[in-house]
C-alpha positions as CSV (number, residue, x, y, z in Angstrom):
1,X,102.2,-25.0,-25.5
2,X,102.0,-21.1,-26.7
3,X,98.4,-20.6,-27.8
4,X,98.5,-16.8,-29.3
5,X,95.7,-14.6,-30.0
6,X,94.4,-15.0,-33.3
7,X,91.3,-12.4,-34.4
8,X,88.1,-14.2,-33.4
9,X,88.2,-17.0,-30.8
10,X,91.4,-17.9,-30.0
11,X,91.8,-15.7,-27.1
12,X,88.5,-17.4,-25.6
13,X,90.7,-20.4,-25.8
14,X,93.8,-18.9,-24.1
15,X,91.4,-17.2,-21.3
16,X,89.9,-21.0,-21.3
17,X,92.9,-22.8,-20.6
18,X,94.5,-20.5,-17.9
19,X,91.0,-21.4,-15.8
20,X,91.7,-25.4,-16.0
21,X,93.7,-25.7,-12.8
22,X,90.9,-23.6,-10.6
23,X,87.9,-25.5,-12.7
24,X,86.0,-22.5,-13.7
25,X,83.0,-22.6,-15.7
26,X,83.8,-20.9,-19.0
27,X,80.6,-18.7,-20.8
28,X,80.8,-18.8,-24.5
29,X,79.3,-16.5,-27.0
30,X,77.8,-18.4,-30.0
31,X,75.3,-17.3,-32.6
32,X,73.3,-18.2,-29.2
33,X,74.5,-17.5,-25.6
34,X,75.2,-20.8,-24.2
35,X,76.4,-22.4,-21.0
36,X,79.5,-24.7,-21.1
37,X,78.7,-26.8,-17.7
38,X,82.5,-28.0,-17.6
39,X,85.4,-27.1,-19.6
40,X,85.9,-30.2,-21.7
41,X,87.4,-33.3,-21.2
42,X,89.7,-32.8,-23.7
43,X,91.4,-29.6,-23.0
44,X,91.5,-31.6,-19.3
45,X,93.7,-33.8,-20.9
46,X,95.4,-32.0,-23.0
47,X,94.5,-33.6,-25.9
48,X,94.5,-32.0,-29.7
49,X,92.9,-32.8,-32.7
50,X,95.5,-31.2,-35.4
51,X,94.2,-30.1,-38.9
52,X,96.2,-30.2,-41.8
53,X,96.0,-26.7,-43.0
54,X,99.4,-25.3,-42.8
55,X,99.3,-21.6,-42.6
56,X,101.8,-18.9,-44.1
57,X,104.3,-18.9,-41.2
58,X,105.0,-22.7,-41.2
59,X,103.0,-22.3,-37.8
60,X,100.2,-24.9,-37.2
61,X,96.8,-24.3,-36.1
62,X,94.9,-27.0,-33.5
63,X,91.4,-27.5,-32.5
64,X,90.5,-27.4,-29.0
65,X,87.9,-28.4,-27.3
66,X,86.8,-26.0,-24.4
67,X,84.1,-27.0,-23.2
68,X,80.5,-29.5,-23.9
69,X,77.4,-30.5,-21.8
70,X,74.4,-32.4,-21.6
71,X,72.7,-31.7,-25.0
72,X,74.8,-28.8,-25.7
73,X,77.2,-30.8,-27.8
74,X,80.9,-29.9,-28.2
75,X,82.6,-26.7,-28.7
76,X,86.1,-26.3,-30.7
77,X,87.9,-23.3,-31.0
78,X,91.2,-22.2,-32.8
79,X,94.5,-21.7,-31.5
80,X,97.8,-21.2,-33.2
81,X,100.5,-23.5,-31.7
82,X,103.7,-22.2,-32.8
83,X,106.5,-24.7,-33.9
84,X,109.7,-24.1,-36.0
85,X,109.1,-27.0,-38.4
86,X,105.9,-28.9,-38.4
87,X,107.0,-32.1,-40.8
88,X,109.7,-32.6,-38.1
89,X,107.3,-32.1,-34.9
90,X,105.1,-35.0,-37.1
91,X,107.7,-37.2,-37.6
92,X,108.6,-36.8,-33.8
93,X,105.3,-37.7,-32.3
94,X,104.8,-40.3,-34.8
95,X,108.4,-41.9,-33.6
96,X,107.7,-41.7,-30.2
97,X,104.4,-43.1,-30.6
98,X,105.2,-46.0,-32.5
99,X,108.3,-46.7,-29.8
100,X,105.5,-47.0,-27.7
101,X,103.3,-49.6,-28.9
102,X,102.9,-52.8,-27.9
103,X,102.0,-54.7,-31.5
104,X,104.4,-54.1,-34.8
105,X,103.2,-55.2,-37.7
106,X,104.6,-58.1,-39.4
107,X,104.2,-59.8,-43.1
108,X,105.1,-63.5,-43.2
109,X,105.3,-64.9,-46.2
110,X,104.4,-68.5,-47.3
111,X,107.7,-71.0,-47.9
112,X,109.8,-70.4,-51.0
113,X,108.0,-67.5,-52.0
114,X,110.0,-65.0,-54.6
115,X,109.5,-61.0,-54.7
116,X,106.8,-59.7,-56.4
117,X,106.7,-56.6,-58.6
118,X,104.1,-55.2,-61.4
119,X,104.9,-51.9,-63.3
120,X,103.2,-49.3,-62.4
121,X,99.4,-48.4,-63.8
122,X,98.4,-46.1,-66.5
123,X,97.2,-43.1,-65.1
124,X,95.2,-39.9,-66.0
125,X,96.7,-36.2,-66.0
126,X,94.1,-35.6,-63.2
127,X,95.3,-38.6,-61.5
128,X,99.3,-38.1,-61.6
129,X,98.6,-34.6,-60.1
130,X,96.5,-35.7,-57.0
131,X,99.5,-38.6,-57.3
132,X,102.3,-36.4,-56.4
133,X,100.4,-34.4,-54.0
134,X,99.6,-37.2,-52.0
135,X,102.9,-38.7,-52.0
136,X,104.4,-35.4,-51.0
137,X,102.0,-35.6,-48.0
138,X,103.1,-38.7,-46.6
139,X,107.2,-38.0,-46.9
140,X,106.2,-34.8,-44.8
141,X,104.4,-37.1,-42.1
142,X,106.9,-39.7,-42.3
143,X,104.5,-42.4,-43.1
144,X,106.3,-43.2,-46.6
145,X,110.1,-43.4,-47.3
146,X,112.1,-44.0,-51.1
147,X,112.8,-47.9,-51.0
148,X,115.2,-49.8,-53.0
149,X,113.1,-52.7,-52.4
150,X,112.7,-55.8,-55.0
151,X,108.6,-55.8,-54.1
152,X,106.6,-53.7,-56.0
153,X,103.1,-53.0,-56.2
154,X,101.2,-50.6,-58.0
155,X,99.0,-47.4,-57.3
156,X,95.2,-47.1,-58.0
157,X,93.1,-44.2,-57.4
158,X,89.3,-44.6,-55.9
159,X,86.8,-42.1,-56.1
160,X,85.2,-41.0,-52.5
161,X,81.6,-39.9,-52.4
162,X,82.5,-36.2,-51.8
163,X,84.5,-36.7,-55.4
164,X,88.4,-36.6,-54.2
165,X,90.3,-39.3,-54.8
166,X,92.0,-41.7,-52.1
167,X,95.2,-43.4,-53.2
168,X,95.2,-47.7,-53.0
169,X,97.9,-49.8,-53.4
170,X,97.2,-53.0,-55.0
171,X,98.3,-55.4,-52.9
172,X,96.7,-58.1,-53.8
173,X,99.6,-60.5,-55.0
174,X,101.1,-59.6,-51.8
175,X,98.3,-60.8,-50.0
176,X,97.9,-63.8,-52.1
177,X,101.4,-64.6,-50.6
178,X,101.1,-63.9,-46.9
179,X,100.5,-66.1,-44.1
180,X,96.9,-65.2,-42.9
181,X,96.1,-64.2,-39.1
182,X,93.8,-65.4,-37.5
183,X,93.0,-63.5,-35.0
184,X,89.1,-62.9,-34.5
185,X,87.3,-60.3,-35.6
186,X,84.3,-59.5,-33.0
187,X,80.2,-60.5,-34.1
188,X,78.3,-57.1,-34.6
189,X,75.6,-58.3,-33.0
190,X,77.4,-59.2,-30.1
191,X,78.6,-56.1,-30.1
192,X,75.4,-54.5,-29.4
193,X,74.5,-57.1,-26.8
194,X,76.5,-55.2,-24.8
195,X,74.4,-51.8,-24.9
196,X,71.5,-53.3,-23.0
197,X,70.4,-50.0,-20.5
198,X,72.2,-47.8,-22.0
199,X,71.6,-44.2,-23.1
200,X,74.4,-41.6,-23.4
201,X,76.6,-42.7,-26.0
202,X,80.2,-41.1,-27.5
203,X,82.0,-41.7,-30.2
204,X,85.4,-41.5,-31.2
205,X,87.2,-42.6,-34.7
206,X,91.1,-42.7,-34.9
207,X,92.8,-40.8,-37.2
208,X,94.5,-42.9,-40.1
209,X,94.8,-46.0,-37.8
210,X,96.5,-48.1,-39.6
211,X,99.1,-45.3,-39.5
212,X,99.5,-45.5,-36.3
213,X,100.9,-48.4,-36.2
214,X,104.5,-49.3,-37.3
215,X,105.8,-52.0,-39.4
216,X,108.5,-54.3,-38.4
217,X,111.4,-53.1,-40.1
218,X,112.7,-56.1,-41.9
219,X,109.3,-56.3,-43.5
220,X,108.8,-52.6,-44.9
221,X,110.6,-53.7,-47.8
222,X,107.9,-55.7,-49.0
223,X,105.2,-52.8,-48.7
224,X,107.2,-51.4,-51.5
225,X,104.5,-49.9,-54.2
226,X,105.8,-48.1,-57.6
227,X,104.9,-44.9,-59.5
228,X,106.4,-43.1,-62.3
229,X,107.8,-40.5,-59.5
230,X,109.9,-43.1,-57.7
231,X,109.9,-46.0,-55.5
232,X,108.9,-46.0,-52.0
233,X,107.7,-48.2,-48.9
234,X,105.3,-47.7,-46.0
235,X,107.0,-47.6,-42.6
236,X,103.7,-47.4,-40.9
237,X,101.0,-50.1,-41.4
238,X,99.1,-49.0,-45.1
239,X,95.5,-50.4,-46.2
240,X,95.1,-53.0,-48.2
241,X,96.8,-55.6,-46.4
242,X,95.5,-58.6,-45.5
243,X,96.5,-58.8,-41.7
244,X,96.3,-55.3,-41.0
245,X,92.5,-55.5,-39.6
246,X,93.1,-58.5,-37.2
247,X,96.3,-56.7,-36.4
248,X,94.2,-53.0,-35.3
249,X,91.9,-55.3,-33.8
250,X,94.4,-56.9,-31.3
251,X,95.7,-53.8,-30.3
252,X,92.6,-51.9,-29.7
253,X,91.6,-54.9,-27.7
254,X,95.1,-54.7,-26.1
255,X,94.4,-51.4,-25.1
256,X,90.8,-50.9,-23.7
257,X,91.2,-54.6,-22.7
258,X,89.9,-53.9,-18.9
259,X,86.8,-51.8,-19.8
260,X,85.5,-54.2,-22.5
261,X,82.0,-55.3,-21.9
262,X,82.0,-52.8,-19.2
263,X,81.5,-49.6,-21.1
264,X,83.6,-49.9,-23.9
265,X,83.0,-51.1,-27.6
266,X,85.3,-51.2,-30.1
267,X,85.4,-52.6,-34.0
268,X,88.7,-52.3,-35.4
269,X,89.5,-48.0,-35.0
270,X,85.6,-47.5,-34.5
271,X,85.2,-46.9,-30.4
272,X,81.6,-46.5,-28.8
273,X,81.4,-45.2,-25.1
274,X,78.3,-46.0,-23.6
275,X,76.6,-45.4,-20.4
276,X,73.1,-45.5,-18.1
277,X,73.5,-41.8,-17.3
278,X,75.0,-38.4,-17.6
279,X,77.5,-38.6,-14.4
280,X,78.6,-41.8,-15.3
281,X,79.0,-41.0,-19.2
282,X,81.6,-38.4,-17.8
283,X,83.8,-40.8,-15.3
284,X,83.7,-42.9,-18.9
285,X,84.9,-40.3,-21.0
286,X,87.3,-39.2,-18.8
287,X,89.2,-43.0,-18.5
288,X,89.1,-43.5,-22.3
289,X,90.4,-40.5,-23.0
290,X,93.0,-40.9,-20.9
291,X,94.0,-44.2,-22.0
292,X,94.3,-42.6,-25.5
293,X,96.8,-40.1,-24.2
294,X,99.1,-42.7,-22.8
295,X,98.9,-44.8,-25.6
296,X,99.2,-41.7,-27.8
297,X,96.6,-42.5,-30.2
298,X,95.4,-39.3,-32.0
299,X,91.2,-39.3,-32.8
300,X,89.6,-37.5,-35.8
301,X,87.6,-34.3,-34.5
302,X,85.3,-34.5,-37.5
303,X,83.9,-38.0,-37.1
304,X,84.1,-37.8,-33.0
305,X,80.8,-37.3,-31.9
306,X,80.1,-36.7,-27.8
307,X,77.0,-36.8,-25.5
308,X,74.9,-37.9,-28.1
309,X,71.0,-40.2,-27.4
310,X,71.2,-41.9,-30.3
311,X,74.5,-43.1,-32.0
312,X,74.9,-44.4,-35.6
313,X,77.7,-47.4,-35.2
314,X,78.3,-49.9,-37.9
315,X,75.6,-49.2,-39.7
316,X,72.7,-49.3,-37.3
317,X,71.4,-46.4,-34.9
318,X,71.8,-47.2,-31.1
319,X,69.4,-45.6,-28.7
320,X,67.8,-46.7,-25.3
321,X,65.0,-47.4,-27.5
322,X,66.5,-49.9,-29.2
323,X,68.2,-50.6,-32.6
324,X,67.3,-49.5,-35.9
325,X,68.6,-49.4,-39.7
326,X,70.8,-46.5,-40.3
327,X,68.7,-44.0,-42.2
328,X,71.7,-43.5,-44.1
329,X,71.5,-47.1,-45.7
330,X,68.0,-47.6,-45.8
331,X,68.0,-44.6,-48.7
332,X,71.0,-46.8,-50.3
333,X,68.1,-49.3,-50.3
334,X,65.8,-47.4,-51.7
335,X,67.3,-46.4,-54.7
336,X,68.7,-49.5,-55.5
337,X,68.5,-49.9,-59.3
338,X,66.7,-53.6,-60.1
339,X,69.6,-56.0,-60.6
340,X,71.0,-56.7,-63.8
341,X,73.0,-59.8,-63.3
342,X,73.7,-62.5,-60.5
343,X,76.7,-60.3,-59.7
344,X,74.0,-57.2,-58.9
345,X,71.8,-59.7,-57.5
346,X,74.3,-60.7,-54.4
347,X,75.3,-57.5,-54.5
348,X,72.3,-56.9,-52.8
349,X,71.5,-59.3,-50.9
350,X,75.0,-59.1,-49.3
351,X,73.5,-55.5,-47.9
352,X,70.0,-56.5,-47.7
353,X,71.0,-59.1,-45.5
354,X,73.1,-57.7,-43.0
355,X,69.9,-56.4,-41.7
356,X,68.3,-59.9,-42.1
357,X,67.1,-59.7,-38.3
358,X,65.3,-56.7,-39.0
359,X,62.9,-58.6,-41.8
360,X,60.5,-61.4,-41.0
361,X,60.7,-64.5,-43.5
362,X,64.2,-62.9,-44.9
363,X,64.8,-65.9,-46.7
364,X,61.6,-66.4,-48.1
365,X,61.3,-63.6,-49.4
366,X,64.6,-63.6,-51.1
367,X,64.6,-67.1,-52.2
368,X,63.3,-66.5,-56.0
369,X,66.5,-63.9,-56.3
370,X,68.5,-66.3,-54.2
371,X,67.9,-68.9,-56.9
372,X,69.1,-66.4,-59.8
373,X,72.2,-66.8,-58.2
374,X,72.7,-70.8,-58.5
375,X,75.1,-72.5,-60.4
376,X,74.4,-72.9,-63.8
377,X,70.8,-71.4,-63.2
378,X,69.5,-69.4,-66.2
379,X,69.1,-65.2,-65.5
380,X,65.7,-64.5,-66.0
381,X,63.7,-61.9,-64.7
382,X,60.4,-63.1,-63.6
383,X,57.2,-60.8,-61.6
384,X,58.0,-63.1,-59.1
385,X,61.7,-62.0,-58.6
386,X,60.6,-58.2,-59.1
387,X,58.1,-58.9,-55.9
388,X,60.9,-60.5,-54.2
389,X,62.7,-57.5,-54.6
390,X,60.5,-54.6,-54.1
391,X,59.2,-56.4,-51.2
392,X,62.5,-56.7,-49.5
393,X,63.0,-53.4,-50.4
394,X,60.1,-52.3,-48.3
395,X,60.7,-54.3,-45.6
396,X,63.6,-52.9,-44.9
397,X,63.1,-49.3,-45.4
398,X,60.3,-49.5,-42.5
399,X,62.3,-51.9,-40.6
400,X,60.9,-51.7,-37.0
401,X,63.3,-50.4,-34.1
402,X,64.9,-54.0,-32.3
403,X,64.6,-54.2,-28.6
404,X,68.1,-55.0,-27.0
405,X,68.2,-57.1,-24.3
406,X,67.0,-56.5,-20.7
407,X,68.9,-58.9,-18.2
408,X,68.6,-63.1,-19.0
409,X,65.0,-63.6,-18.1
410,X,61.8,-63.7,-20.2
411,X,62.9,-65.6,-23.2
412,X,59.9,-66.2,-25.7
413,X,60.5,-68.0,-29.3
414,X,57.7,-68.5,-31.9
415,X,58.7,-71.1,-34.5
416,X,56.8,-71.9,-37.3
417,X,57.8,-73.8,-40.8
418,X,56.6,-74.2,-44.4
419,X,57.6,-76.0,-47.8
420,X,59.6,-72.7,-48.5
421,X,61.7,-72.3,-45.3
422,X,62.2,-71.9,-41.1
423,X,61.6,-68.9,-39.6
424,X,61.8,-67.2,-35.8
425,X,61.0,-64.8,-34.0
426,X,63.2,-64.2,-30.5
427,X,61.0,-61.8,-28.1
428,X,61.7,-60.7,-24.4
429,X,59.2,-59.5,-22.3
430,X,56.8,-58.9,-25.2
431,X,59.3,-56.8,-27.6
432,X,60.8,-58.0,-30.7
433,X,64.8,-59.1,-30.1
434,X,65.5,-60.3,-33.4
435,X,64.5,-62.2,-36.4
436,X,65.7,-65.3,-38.5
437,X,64.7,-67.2,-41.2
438,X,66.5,-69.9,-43.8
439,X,65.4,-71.6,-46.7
440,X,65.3,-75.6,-46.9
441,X,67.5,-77.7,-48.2
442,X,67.3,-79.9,-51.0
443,X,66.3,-83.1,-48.7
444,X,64.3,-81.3,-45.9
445,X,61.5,-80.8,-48.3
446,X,61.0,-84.5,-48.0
447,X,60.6,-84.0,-44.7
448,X,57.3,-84.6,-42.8
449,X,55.5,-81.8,-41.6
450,X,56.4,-82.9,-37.6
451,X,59.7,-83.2,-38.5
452,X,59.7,-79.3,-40.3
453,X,58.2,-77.9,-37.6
454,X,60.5,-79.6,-35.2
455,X,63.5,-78.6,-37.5
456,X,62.6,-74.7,-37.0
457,X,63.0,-75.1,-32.7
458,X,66.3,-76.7,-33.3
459,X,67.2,-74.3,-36.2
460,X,66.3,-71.1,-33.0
461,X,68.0,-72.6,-30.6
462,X,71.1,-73.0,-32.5
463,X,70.9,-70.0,-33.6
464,X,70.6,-67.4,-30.3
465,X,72.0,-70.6,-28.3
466,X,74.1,-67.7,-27.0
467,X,70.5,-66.0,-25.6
468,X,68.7,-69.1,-24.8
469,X,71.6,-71.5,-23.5
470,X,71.1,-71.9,-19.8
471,X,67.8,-69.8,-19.1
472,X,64.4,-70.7,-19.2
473,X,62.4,-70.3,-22.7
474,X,59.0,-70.4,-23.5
475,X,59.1,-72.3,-27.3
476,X,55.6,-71.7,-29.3
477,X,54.6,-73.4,-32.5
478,X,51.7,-74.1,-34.1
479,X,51.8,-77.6,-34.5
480,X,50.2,-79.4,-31.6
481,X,52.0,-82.4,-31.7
482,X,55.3,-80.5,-30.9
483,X,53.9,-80.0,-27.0
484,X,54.7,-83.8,-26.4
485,X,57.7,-83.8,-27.8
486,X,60.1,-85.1,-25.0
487,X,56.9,-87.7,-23.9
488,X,56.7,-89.2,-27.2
489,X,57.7,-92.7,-27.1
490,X,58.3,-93.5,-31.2
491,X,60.8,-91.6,-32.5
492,X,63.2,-92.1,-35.6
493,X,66.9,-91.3,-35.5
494,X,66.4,-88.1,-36.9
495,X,64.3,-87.3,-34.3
496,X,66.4,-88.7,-31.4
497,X,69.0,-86.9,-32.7
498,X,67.2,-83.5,-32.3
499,X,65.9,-84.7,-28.9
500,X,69.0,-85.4,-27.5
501,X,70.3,-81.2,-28.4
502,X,66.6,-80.1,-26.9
503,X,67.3,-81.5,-23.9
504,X,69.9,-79.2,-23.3
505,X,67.9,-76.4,-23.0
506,X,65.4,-75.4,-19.9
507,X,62.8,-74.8,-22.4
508,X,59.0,-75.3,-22.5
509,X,56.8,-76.3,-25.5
510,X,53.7,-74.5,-26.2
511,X,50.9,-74.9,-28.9
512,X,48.8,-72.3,-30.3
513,X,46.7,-72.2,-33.3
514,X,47.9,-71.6,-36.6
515,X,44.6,-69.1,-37.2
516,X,46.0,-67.0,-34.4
517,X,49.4,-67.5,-35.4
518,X,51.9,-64.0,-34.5
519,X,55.2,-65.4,-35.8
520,X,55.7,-66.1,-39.6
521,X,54.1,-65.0,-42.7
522,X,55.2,-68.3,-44.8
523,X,55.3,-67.7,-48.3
524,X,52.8,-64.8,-49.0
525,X,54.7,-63.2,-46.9
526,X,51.0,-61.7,-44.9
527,X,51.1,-61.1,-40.7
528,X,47.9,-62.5,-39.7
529,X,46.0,-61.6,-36.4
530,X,47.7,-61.5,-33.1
531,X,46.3,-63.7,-30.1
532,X,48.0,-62.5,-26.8
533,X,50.0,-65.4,-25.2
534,X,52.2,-65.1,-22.3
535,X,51.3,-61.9,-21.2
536,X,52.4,-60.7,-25.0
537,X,49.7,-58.2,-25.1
538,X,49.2,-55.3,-28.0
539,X,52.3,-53.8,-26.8
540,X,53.9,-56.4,-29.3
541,X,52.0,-55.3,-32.2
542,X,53.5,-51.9,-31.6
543,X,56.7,-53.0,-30.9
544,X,56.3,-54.6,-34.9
545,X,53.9,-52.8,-36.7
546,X,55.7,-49.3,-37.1
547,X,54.9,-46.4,-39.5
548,X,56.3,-47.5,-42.7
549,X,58.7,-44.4,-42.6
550,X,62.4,-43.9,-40.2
């Protein structure tokens, strides 16, 4: 690699890289004098983050990273690398890369199943333009070829929130036709399980996955999409298909298989290293980086972030703190315009409740909107809805920070019940875990009050029965009765059916009064006093009872 001298800081970078093989420390002048403790992993590697801008020689510039450190962040210069044709240095890397993999991707289609293809869509003038730019863009890369194909599907644009437009192809009758894989997608909140300890984080997003992979090639005919500038097909794996996360997914897992669990997260091309400190962050860096390189995966510089205390990841913000909403959705929240229609209705509640373990009595709360949303049910817009919503609106705007977990010991569960629904709350060592809460079905409102309260233990152990199964837990309700429950001698079936799944667990029942109750607001939806039990002292009023603000 020729990196010439360019006006400004590409000479830092050349000076940079002819230090790597004596592991100099390189000084960098910024708009303030900072220290680079190492030169970065990166340029270590030899690994380059390539913008698109194509300047006036045909020669392409690169970002490199020279050099990052505790709290400094990263530093990227610019250096010219020079290459005779750049579409054909694309097309090479791309080849070589694909060669490489271990997972093609495949489309098979359900039994007797015909071709499919739909003319094209209308389009605007400002549309066909930022059409034939984009298709222009993926010949040069070699991600699109013309096809001959019978399949057709047709082009769509979608705005993005910085205004541009991305191109879609509606595959959707496709899809309707393909034979589904099933190969599992991972639980966020397992996912975060995992981070328990830690508190340097990096992340790292791939650039165009999906494109990074390569479709089997008797199947790229049926990727085929039309336009009124010709026919083509994807030879690379293209959004919109219905396997192509589970088929990501595998190969990620495929790839960072041995550091899973270990120091490694990954969710489709999201990747999250994490680490208990500094030095180890580094070793950490330094093996998935390198595993990149051999797999020759390329990362997108401008949504890699590195050495960071706090990390936003699928919508949450990971610190050693804890977990919290992601500022970034909780202003979504906020502004969220009072629904309209059912449609609007689960519209929201489809985001609300992805942070349903941040709210206590989610369900509750939600239940008149829930309602709205029934079969057959007639849209009206009571004060009670409007309180439903505004209040869930609150509630999750000053959603407290989550505690993740600390080892497998120092389980405690408060349970309580009403004639509305069950709700939990799972605590460790006297900090809030998680929340959960349903609402009652049609025939448990008949149910006795024993038999409700009883309901709400079984419905939080089911529920975190990957926490609680095989470690001891402390169990608190407020209905005394619930303390003698594996003494009691008259039982009905229902109840000896529920026994027979407690006795599973190493648990312990306790009773304390409902005036002193912690847990559950029931249906107004008020926390009432705090009485310290088990050593859960006023620390766990802090660990709830946040400033209303992120």
């Amino acid at each position: 690699m020729n990196v010439l001298y360019h006006p400004g800081k590409a000479n830092v970078v050349a000076d940079t890289l002819s230090r790597l093989s004596t592991g100099s420390v390189a000084y960098v002048e910024e708009d303030k004098k900072e220290l680079a403790k190492d030169v970065h992993l990166l340029a270590h590697l030899g690994v380059l983050f390539m913008d698109r801008q194509l300047w006036r020689d045909s020669s392409e510039w690169v970002r490199i990273f020279i050099g990052s450190g505790g709290g400094h962040g990263v530093l990227c210069y610019y250096g010219r690398l020079c290459v005779p044709n750049v579409g054909e240095l694309r097309k090479q890397i791309l080849t070589k890369a694909h060669n490489s993999r271990e997972i093609d991707f495949g489309i098979d289609l359900l039994p007797d199943t015909q071709p499919i293809s739909i003319p094209p869509y209308r389009m605007a003038p400002t549309e066909l333009k930022e059409l034939k730019e984009q298709l222009r863009d993926l010949l040069e890369k070699g991600f699109i070829r013309p096809s001959q194909s019978p399949w057709g599907a047709p082009v769509l644009f979608v705005k993005k929130k910085d205004g541009s437009l991305r191109m879609c192809i509606d595959y959707r009758q496709l899809n309707r036709v393909t034979v589904k894989n099933k190969y599992p997608l991972p639980r966020i909140d397992d996912l975060f399980d995992q981070l328990q300890g830690a508190s340097h984080f990096s992340k790292i997003d791939l650039r165009s996955g999906y494109h990074q992979v390569k479709v089997r090639e008797c199947d790229i005919p049926k990727t085929a999409f039309r336009t009124m500038y010709g026919h083509y097909e994807f030879v690379v794996m293209s959004f919109g298909l219905t396997n192509a996360p589970a088929i990501f997914m595998d190969l990620m897992n495929r790839v960072f298989k041995p550091y899973l669990d270990s120091f490694v997260v990954v969710f489709i091309d999201d990747i999250l290293i994490y680490s208990h400190s500094e030095e180890e962050h580094m070793g950490h860096l330094r093996v998935v980086l390198q595993r990149l390189r051999e797999e020759k995966l390329y990362a997108k510089y401008e949504k890699c972030e590195f050495w960071l205390k706090e990390v936003a990841f699928l919508g949450y913000v990971v610190s050693g703190d804890g977990i919290k909403v992601d500022p970034k959705k909780t202003d979504v929240i906020r502004n969220w315009p009072r629904p309209l229609t059912p449609s609007d209705i689960r519209s929201f509640l489809g985001l609300a409740g992805y942070y349903r373990r941040f709210v206590n009595e989610f369900s509750s709360i939600a239940s008149p909107m829930t309602k709205l949303t029934q079969k057959k049910a007639k849209f009206e817009w009571t004060d009670e809805c409007e309180r439903s919503f505004q209040t869930l609106k609150d509630k999750l705007v000053s959603a407290p920070i989550l505690s993740l977990l600390d080892g497998l010991k120092g389980f405690v569960v408060y349970c309580d019940a009403s004639r509305v629904g069950l709700g939990c709350v799972l605590m460790q060592n006297g900090k809030v875990i998680a929340y959960a809460s349903r609402q009652l079905k049609v025939h448990e409102k008949n149910y006795p009050t024993h038999d409700l309260e009883l309901a709400a233990v079984v419905f939080a152990l089911k529920i975190w029965r990957h926490y609680l199964y095989g470690v001891h837990v402390d169990v608190f309700t407020d209905h005394k009765s619930l303390q003698y429950v594996f003494t009691q001698k008259d039982l009905n079936l229902r109840q000896r059916r529920w026994l027979e799944f407690l006795k599973d667990y190493d648990m312990s029942v306790h009773y304390h009064p409902g005036q002193h109750e912690y847990t559950l607001d029931r249906s107004s939806c008020l926390r009432r006093p705090v009485k310290p039990l088990l050593k859960v002292t006023s620390s766990v009023l802090s660990e709830v009872e946040l400033p209303r603000s992120l």
